[in-house]
PyMOL commands that place a pseudoatom at each C-alpha (Angstrom):
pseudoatom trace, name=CA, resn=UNK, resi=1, chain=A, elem=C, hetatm=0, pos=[-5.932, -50.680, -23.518]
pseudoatom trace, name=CA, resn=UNK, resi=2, chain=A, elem=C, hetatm=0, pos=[-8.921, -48.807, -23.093]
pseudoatom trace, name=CA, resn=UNK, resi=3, chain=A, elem=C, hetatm=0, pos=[-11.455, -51.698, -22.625]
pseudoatom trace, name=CA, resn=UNK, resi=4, chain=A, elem=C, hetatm=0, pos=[-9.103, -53.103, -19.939]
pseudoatom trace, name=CA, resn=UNK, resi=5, chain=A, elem=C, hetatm=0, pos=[-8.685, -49.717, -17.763]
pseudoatom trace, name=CA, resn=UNK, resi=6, chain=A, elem=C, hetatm=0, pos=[-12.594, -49.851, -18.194]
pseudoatom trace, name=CA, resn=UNK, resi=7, chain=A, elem=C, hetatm=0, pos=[-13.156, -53.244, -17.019]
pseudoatom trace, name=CA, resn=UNK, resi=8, chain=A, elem=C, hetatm=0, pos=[-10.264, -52.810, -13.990]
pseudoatom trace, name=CA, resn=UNK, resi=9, chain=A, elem=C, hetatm=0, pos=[-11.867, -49.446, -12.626]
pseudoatom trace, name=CA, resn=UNK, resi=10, chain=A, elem=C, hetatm=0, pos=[-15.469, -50.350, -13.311]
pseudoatom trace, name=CA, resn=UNK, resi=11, chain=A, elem=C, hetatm=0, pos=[-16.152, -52.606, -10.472]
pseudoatom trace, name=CA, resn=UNK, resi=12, chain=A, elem=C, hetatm=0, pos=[-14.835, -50.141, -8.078]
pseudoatom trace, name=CA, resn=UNK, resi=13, chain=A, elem=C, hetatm=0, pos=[-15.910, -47.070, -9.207]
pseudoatom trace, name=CA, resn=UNK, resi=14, chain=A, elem=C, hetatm=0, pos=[-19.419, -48.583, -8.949]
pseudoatom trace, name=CA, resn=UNK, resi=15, chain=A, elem=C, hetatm=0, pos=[-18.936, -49.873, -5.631]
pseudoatom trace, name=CA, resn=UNK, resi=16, chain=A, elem=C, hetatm=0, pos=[-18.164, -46.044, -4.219]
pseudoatom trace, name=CA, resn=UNK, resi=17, chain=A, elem=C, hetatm=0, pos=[-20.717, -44.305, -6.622]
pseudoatom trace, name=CA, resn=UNK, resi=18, chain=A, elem=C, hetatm=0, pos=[-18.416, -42.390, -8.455]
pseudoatom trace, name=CA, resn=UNK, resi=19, chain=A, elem=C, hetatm=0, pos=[-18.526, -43.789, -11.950]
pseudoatom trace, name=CA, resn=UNK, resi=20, chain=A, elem=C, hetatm=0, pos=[-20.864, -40.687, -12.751]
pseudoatom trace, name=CA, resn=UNK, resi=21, chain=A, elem=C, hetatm=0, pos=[-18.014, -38.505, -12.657]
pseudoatom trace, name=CA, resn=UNK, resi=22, chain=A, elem=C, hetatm=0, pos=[-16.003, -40.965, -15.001]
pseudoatom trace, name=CA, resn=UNK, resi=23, chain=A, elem=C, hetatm=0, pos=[-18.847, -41.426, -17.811]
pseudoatom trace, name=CA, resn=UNK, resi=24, chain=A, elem=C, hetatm=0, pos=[-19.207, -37.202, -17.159]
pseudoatom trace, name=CA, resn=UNK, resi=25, chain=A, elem=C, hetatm=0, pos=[-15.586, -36.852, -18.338]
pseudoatom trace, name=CA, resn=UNK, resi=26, chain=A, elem=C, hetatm=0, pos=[-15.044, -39.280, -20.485]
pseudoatom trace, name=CA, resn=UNK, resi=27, chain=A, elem=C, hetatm=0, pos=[-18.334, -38.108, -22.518]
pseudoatom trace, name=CA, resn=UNK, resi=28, chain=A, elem=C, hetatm=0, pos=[-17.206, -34.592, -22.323]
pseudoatom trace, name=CA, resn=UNK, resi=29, chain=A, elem=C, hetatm=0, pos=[-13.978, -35.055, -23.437]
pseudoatom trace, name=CA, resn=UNK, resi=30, chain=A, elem=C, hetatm=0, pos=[-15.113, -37.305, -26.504]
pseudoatom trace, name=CA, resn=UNK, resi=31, chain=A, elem=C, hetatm=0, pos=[-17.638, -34.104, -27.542]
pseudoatom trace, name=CA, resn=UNK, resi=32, chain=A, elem=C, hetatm=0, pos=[-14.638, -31.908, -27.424]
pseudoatom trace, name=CA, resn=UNK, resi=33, chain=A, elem=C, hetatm=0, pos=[-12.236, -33.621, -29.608]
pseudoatom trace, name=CA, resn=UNK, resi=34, chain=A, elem=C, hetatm=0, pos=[-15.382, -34.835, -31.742]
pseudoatom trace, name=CA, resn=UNK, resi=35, chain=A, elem=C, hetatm=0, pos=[-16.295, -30.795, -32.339]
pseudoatom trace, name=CA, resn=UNK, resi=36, chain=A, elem=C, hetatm=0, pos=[-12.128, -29.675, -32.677]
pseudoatom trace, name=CA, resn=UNK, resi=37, chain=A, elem=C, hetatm=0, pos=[-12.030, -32.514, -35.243]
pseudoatom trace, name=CA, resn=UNK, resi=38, chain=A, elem=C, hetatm=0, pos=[-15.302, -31.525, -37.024]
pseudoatom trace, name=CA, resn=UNK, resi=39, chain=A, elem=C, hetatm=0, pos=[-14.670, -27.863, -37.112]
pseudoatom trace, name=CA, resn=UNK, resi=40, chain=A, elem=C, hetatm=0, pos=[-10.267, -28.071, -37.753]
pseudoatom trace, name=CA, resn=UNK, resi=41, chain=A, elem=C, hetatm=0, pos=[-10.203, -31.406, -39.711]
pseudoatom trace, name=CA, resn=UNK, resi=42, chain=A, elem=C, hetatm=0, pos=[-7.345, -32.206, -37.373]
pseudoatom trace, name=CA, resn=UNK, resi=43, chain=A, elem=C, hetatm=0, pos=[-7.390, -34.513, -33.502]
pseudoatom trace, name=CA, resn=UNK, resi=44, chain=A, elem=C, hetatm=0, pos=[-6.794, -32.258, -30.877]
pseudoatom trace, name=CA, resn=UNK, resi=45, chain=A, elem=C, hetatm=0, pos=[-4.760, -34.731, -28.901]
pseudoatom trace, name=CA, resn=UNK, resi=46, chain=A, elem=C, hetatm=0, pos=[-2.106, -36.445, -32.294]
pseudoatom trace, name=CA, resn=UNK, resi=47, chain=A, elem=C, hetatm=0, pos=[-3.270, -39.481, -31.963]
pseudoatom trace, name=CA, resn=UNK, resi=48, chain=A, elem=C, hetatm=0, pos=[-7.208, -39.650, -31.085]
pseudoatom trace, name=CA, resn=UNK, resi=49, chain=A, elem=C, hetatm=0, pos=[-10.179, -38.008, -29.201]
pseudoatom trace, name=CA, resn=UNK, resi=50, chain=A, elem=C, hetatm=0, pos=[-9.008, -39.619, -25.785]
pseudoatom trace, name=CA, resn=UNK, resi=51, chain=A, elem=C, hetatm=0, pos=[-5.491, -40.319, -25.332]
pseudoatom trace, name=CA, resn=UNK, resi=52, chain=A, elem=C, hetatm=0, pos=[-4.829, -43.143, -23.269]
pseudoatom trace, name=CA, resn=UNK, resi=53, chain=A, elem=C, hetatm=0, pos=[-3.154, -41.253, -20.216]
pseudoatom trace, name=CA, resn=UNK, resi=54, chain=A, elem=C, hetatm=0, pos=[-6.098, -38.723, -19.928]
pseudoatom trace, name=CA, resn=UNK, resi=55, chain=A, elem=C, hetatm=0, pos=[-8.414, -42.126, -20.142]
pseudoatom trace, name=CA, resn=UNK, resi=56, chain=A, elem=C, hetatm=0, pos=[-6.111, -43.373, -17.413]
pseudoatom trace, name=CA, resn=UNK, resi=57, chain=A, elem=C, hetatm=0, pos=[-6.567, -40.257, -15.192]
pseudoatom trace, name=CA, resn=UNK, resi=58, chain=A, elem=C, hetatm=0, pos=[-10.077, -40.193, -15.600]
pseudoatom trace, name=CA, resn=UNK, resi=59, chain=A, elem=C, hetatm=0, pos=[-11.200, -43.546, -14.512]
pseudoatom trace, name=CA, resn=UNK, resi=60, chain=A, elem=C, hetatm=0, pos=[-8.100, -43.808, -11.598]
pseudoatom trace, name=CA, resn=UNK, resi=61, chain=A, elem=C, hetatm=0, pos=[-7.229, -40.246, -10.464]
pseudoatom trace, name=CA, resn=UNK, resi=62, chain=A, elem=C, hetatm=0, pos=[-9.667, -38.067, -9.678]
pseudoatom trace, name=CA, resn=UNK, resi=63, chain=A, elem=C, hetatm=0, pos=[-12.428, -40.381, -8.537]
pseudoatom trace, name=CA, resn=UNK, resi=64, chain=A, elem=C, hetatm=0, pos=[-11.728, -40.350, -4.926]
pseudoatom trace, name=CA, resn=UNK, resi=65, chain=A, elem=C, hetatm=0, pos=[-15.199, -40.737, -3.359]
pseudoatom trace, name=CA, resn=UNK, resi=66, chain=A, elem=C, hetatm=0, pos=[-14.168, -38.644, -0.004]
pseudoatom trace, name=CA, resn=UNK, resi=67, chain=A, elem=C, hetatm=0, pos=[-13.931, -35.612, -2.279]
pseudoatom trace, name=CA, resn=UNK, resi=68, chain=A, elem=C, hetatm=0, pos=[-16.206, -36.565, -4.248]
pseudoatom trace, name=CA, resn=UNK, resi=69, chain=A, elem=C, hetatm=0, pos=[-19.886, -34.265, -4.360]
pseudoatom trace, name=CA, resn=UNK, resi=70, chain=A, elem=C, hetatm=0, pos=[-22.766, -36.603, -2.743]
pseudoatom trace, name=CA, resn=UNK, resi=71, chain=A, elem=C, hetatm=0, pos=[-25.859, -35.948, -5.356]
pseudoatom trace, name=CA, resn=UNK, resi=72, chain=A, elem=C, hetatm=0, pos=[-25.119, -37.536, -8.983]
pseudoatom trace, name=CA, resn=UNK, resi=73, chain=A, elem=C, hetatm=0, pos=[-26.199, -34.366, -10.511]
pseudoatom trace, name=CA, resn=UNK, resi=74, chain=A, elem=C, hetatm=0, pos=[-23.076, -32.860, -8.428]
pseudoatom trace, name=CA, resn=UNK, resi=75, chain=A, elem=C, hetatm=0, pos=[-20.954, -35.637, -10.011]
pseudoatom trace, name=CA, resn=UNK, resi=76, chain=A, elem=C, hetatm=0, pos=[-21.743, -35.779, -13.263]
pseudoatom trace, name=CA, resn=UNK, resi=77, chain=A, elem=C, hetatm=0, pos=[-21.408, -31.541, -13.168]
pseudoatom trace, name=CA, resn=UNK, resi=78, chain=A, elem=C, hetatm=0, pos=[-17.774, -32.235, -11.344]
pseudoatom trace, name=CA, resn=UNK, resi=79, chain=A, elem=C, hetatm=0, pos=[-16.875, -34.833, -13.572]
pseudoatom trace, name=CA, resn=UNK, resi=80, chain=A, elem=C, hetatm=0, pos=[-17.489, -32.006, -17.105]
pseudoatom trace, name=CA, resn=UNK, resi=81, chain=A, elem=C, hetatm=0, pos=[-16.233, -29.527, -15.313]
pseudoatom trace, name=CA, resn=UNK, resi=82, chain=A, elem=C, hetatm=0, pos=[-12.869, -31.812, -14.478]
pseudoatom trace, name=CA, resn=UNK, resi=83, chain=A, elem=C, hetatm=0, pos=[-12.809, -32.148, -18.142]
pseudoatom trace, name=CA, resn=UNK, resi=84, chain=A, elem=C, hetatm=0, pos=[-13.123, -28.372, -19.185]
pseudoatom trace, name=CA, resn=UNK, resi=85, chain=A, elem=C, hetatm=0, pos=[-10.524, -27.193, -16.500]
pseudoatom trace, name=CA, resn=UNK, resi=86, chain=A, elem=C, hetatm=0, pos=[-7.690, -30.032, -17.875]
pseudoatom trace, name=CA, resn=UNK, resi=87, chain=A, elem=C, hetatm=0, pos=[-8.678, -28.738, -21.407]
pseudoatom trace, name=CA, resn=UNK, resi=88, chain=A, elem=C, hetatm=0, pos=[-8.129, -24.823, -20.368]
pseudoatom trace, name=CA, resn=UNK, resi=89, chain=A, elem=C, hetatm=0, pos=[-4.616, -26.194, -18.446]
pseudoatom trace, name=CA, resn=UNK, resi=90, chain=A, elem=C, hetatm=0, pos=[-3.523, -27.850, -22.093]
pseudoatom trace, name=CA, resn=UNK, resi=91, chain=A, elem=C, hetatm=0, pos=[-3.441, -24.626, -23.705]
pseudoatom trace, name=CA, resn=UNK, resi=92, chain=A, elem=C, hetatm=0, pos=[-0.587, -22.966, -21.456]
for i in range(1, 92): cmd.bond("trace and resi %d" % i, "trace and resi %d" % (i + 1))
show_as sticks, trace
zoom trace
């Protein structure tokens, strides 16, 4: 499921620019789970670093290139910071 959310949302993300903000997320949310895991010995999420709905959001939802910042340094900062505000939103 993973690989074919990737390969649906790939061609358009690239056409608008925006797949910054997706490889921003995506890589902060692996490093995340990767550290909980290391340091806990147990996933974060039950089933995996990257559950599939939070994949799904990440490629789909939030990469709407009206809102999006202009600069890729602007995207790739929105896209970790994304990440570390659904993480802090998790915990309530």
């Amino acid at each position: 499921m993973y690989l074919f959310l990737f390969v649906v949302s790939l061609p358009g993300q690239l056409l608008f620019g925006v797949a910054s903000m997706t490889l921003a997320a995506v890589t902060t949310t692996y490093l995340f789970g990767l550290v909980y895991f290391t340091t806990t010995g147990t996933y974060f999420f039950v089933d995996s670093y990257v559950p599939i709905a939070v994949f799904l959001g990440m490629h789909l939802l939030f990469t709407d290139p009206s809102t999006s910042p202009r600069s890729d340094a602007g995207r790739f900062m929105f896209g970790a910071l994304y990440d570390s505000v659904w993480w802090d939103s998790t915990r309530c």
